[in-house]
C-alpha positions as CSV (number, residue, x, y, z in Angstrom):
1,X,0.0,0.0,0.0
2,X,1.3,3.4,-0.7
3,X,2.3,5.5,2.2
4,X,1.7,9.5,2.7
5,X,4.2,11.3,5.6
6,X,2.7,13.3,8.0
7,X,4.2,16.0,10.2
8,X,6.4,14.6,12.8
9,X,7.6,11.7,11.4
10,X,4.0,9.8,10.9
11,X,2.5,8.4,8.4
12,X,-0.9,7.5,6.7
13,X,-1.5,4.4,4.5
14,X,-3.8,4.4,2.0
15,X,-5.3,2.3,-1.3
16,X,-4.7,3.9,-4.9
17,X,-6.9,2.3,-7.4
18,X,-8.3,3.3,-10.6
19,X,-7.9,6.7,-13.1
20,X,-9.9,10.1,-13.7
21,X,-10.6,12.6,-10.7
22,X,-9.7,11.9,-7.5
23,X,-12.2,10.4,-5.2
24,X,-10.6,9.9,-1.0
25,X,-13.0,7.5,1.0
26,X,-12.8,7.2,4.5
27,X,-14.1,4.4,6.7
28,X,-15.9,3.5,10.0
29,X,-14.8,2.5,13.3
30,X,-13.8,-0.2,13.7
31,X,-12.1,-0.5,9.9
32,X,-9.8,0.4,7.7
33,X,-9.8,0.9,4.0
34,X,-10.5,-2.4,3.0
35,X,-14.5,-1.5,4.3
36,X,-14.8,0.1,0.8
37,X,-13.5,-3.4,-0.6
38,X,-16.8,-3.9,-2.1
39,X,-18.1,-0.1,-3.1
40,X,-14.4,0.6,-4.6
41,X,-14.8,-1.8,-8.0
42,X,-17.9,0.2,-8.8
43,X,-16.3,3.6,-8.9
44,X,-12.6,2.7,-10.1
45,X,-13.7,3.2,-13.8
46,X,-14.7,6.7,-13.5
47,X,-12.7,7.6,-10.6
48,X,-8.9,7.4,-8.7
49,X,-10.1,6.0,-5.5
50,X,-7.9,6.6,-2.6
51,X,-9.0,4.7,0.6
52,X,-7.6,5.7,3.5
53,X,-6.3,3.8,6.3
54,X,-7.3,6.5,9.4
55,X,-4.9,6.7,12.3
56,X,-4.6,4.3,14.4
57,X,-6.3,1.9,11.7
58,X,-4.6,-0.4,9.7
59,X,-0.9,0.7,8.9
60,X,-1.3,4.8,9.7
61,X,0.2,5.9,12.9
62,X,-2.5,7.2,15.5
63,X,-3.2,10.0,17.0
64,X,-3.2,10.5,21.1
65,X,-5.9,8.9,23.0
66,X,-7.7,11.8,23.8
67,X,-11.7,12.0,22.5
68,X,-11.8,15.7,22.5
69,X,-10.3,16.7,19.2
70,X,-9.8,13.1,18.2
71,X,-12.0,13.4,14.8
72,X,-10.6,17.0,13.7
73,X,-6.7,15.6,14.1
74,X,-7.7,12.4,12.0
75,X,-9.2,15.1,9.4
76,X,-6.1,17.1,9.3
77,X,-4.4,14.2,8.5
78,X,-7.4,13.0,5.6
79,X,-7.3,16.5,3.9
80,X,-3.1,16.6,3.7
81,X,-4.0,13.7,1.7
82,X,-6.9,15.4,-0.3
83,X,-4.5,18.4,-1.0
84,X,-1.4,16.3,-2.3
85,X,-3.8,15.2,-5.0
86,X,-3.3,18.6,-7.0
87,X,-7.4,18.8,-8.0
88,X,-10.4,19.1,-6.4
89,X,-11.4,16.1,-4.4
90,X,-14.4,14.0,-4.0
91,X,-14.8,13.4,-0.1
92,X,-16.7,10.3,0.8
93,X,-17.1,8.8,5.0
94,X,-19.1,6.1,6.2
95,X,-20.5,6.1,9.9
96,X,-17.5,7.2,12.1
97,X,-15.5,8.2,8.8
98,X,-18.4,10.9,8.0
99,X,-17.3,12.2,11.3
100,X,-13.5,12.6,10.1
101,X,-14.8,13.7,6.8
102,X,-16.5,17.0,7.8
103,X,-13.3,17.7,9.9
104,X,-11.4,17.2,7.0
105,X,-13.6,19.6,4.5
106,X,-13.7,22.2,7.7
107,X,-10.4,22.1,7.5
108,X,-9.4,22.0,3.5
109,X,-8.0,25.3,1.6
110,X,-10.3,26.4,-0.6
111,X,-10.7,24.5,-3.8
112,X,-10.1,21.2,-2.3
113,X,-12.8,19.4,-1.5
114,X,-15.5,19.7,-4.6
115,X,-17.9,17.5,-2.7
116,X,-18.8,16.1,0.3
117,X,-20.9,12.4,0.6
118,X,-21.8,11.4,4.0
119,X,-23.2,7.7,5.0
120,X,-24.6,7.4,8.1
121,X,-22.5,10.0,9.6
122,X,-22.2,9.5,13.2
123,X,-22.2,13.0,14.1
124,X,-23.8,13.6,16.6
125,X,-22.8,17.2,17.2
126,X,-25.1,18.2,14.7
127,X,-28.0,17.1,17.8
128,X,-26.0,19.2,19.8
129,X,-25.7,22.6,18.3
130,X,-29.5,22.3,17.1
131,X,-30.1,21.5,19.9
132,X,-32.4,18.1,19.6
133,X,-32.5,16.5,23.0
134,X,-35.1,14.0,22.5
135,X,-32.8,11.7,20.0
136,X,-29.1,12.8,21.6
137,X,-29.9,12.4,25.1
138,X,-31.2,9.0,25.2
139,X,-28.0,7.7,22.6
140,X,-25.4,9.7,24.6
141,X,-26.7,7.7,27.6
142,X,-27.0,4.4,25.7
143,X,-22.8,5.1,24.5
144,X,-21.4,6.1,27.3
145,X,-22.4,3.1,29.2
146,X,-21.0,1.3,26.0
147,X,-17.6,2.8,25.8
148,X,-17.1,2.9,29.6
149,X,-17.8,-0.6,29.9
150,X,-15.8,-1.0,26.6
151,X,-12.7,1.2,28.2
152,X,-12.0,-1.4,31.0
153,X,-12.2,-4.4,28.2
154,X,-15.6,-6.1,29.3
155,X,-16.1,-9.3,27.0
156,X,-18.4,-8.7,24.0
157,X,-19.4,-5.5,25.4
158,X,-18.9,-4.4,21.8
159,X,-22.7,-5.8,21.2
160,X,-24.1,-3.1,22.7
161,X,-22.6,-0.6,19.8
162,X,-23.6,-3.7,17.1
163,X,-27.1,-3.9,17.4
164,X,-27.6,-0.3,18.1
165,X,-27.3,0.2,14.7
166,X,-27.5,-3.1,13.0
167,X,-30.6,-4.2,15.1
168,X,-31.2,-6.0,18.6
169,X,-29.1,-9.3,17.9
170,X,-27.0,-8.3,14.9
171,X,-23.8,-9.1,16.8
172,X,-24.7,-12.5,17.4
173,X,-25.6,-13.6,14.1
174,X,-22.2,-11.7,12.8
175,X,-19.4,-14.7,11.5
176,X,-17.0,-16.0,14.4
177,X,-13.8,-13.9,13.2
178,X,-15.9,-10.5,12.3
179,X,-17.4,-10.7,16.1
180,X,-13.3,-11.5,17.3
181,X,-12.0,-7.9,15.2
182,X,-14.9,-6.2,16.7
183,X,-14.3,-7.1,20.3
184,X,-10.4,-7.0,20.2
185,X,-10.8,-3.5,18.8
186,X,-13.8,-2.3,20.7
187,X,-11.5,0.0,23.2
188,X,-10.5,1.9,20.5
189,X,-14.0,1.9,19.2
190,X,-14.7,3.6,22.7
191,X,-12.7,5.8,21.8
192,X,-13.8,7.4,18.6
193,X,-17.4,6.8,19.9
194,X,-17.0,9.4,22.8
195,X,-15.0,11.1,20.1
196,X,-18.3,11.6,17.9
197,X,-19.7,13.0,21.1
198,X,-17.2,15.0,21.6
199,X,-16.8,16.6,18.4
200,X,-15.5,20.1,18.1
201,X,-17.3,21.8,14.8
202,X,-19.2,25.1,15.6
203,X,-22.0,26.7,14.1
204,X,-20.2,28.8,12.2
205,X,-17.8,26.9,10.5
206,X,-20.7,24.2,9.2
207,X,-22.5,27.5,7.8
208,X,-19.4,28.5,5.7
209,X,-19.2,24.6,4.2
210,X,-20.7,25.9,1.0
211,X,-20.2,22.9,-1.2
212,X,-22.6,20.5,-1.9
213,X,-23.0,17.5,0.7
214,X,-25.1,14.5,0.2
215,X,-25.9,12.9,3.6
216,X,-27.4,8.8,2.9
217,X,-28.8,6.8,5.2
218,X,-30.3,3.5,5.1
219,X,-33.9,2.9,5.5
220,X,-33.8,0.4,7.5
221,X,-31.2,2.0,9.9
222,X,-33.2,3.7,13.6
223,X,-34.5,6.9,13.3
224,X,-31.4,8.4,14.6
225,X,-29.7,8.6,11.6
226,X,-32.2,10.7,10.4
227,X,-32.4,12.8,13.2
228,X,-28.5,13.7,12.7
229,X,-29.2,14.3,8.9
230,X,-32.2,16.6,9.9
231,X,-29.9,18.4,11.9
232,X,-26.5,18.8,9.1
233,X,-29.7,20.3,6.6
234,X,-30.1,22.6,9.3
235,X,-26.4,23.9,9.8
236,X,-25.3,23.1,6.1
237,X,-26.2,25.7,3.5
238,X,-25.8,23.4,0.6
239,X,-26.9,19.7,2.3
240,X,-29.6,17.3,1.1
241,X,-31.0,14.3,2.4
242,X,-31.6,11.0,0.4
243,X,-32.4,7.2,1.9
244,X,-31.8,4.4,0.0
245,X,-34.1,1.3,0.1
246,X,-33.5,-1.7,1.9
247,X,-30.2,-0.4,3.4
248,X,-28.8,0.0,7.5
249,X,-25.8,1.0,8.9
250,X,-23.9,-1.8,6.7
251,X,-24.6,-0.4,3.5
252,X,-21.2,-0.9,2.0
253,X,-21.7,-4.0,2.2
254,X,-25.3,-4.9,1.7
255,X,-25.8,-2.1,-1.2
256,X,-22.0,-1.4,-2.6
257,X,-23.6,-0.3,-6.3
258,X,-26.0,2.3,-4.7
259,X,-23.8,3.5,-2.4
260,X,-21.2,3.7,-5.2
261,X,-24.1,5.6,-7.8
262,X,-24.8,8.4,-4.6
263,X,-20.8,9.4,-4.7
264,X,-20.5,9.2,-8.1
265,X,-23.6,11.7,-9.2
């Protein structure tokens, strides 16, 4: 896998696939790039597709263990990437990734990102600074008794973040070695999930994104995710909403042509 340097000596991995205009996808937590394994043959015709390993994930060096700030430092490191491509970028995040994804576009030079496609995006600070306390009070209560628990490496703990938004017993029907990733990784899970709550965007800087964004969500997936894309049409000038049928939260998987037709529009 290619390798990009980062400041201090770090570095960020990535997979560089296909010709045409640059397209950066960023995954969920837990992941790495290979969660666009399925989406990427769709879109490496039309597009170069550059998916990112995040910090931490897969061979990229992490960034501290601290959830404040967590998702912007990840985007800083995203959008170094977006701006050593030369052209405007196509910005595309799944879940956790969306998260990183906005932090990266908030953070781009102008010119950078042409266009920002968000699946699921768990970011919940869009609840926050619009203030909707009927859907983020009862998830921030549900997820931090989830990444507590998950901090001090309770055993399958991880189910609790699963079937939240996969459905109530999604985790256990999940393959033997898919259920081991997700509970050997679920500390670091914690992590980035308190880091969604945590998140540092104001106001103002979602109001001056002026480039169109495309939030998807499944409709299948709980209401939440809708709640959260209510909110981003709300603090984004330029945002739309659109579901796509039959999908949840693992659309990459379940629905890797749609979910490749919504970046590539």
């Amino acid at each position: 896998m290619p390798t990009f340097d980062l400041p201090q000596g770090k570095k960020l991995t990535y997979r560089d696939e296909g010709e045409g205009a640059p397209l950066l996808l960023v995954h969920g937590s837990p992941g790495d790039s290979r969660s666009w394994a399925r989406v990427a043959p769709h879109l490496r015709d039309r597009f170069r597709v550059l998916a990112v390993d995040l910090p931490g994930y897969g061979g990229s060096d992490g960034v501290p263990d601290e959830p404040v700030g967590r998702a912007a430092l990840m985007g800083a490191a995203v959008v170094r990437l977006a701006e050593s491509c030369g052209q405007p970028v196509r910005l595309a995040g799944h879940s956790y990734g969306g998260v990183v994804a906005l932090q990266a576009a908030l953070q781009a030079t102008t010119g950078t990102v042409e266009r920002l496609v968000l699946f699921e995006p768990v970011f919940f600070r869009a609840l926050q600074l619009t203030n909707d306390k009927s859907a983020l009070d009862p998830a921030t209560a549900h997820f931090e008794n989830y990444a507590s628990r998950a901090a001090v490496g309770e055993p399958a703990v991880v189910r609790l973040m699963v079937d939240y938004w996969f459905g109530e017993g999604a985790f256990a029907r999940m393959p033997e070695p898919v259920r081991g990733y997700l509970e050997a990784n679920a500390p670091r899970n914690a992590l980035d999930v308190r880091s969604s709550f945590n998140d540092t965007a104001t106001a103002e800087q979602l109001r001056a994104l002026d480039h169109p964004v495309l939030v998807a969500y499944g409709d299948r997936s709980p209401e939440i995710v809708q709640a959260i894309g209510r909110g981003l049409l709300k603090l984004l000038p330029n945002a739309r909403m659109e579901a796509l049928a039959g999908a949840n939260h693992g659309m990459l998987d379940s629905h890797p042509e749609a979910v490749a037709r919504l970046i590539a529009s």
